[in-house]
C-alpha positions as CSV (number, residue, x, y, z in Angstrom):
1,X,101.6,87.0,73.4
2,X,101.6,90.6,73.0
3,X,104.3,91.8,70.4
4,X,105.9,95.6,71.7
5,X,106.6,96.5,68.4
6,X,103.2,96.4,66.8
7,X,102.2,100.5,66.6
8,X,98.8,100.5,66.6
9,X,96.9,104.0,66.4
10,X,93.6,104.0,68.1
11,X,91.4,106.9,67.4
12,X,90.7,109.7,70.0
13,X,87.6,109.1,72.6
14,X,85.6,112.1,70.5
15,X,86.4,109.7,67.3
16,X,85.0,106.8,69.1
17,X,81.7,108.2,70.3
18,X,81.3,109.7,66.8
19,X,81.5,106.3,65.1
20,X,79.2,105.2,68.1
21,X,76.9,107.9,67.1
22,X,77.0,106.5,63.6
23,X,76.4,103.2,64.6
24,X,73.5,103.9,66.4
25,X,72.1,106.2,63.9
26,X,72.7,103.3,61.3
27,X,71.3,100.7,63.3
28,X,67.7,102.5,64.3
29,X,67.2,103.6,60.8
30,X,68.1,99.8,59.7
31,X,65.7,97.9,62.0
32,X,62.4,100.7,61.7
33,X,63.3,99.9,57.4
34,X,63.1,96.2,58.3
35,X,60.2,97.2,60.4
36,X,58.2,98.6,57.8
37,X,58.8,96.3,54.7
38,X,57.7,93.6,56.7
39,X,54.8,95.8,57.7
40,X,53.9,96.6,54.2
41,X,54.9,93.1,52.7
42,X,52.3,91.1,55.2
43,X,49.8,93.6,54.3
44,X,50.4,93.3,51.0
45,X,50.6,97.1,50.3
46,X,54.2,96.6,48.4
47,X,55.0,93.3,46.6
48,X,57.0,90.5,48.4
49,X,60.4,90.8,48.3
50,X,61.3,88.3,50.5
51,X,64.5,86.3,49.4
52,X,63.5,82.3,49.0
53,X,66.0,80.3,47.7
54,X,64.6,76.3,46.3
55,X,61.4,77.4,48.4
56,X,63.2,78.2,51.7
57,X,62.8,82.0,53.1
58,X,66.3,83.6,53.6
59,X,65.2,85.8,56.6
60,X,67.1,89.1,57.1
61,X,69.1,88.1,60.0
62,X,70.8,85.8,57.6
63,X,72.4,89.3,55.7
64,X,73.1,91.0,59.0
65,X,75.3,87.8,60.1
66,X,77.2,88.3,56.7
67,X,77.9,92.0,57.6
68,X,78.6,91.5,60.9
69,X,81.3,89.0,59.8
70,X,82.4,90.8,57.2
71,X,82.9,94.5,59.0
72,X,84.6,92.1,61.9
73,X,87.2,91.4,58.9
74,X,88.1,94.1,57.6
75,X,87.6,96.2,61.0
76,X,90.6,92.8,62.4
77,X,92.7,93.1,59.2
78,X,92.6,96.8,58.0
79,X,92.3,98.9,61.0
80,X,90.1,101.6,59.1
81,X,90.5,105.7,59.9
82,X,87.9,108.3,58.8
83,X,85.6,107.8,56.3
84,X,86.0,104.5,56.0
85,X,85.8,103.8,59.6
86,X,82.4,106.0,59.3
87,X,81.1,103.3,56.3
88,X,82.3,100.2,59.1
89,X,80.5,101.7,61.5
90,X,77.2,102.5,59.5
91,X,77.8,98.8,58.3
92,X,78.4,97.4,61.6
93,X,75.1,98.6,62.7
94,X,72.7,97.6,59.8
95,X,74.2,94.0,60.4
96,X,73.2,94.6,64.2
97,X,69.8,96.0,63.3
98,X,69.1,92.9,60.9
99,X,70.4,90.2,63.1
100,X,68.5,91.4,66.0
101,X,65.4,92.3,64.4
102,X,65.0,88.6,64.5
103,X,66.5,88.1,68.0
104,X,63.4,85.9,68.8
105,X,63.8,83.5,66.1
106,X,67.5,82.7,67.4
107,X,65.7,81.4,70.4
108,X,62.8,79.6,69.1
109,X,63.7,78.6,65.5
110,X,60.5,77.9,63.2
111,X,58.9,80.9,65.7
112,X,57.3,84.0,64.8
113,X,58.8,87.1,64.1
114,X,56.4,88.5,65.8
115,X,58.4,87.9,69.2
116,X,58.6,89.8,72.4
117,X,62.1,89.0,72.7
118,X,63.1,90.4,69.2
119,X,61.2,93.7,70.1
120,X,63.2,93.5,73.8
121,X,66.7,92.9,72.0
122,X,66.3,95.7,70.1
123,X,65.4,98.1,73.0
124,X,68.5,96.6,75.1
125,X,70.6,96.8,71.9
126,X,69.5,100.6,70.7
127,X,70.0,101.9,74.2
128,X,73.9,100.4,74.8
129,X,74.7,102.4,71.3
130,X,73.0,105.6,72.6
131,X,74.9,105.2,75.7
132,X,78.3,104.6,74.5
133,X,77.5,107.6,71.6
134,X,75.8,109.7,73.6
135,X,76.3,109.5,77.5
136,X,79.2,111.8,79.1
137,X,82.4,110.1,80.7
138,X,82.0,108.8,83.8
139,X,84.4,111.8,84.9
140,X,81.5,114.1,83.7
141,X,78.6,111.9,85.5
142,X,75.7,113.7,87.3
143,X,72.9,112.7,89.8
144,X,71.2,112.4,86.9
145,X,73.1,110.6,84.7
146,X,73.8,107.9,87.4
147,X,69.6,107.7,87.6
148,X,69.5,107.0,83.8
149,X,72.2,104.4,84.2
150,X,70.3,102.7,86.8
151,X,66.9,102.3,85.3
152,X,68.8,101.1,82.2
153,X,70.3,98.8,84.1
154,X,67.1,97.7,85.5
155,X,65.7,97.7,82.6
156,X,68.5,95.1,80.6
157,X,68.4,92.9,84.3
158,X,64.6,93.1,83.5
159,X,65.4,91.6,79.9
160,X,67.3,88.5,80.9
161,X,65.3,87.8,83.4
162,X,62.5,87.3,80.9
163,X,65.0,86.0,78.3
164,X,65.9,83.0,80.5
165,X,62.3,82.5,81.5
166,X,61.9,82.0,77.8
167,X,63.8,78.4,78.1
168,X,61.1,77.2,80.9
């Protein structure tokens, strides 16, 4: 039950698709990091900094679960404005980025991380951020803007189409 006397202040719409922005921003930069550690790290070009602890590999997605809860927290219990609703944001999306860098692996435990699935999460996930930072109000929508919607549509049906044909 809803109490009437709770005075919450959301932030204005510009606020919100700047802290969408910084998600986004956050997250990308995140995942292509991720990216190209592992990159370097299989190729042994840099050192292996991979986390093991008595033998077993921590993988990354483990850390992003940890921010996720974490920014879910303190975003429930503090209500943040300004800069440090800018750091939760940021934060927000390097948990995304990790966690769904390894999308695959939530499906097929013991899989590669080499996965279609992880690379299509990603794509899904990155575009919703750019959308909600980025796209114009639906007051504001064009011909064109409703063409972009629909392909991106398509292309997330696309995705669970082929994320439930994973299970066959």
């Amino acid at each position: 039950m809803m109490r009437n006397d709770i005075n919450i202040h959301l932030p204005s719409q510009k606020a919100h698709r700047h802290l969408a922005r910084i998600v986004f921003v956050s997250f990308l930069l995140v995942f292509i990091l991720a990216r190209v550690l592992v990159f370097l790290i299989m190729s042994r070009r840099v050192p292996d900094l991979f986390i093991y602890l008595r033998g077993t590999h921590i993988h990354h997605l483990n850390f992003g679960i940890f921010l996720l809860a974490a920014v879910g927290a303190y975003l429930l219990f503090r209500r943040p404005l300004g800069l440090r609703a800018e750091v939760a944001a940021a934060v927000y999306g390097m948990g995304m980025a990790l966690t769904f860098d390894e999308f695959g692996m939530w499906l097929h435990l013991g899989g590669s991380y080499w996965q279609r699935a992880s690379w299509d999460a990603i794509i899904v996930i990155s575009s919703i951020f750019a959308i909600i930072g980025f796209a114009p109000s639906f007051k504001r929508f064009r011909v064109t803007h409703w063409i972009v919607a629909g392909a991106i549509t398509i292309a997330v049906v696309i995705f669970f189409f082929l994320f439930f044909g994973t299970f066959k």
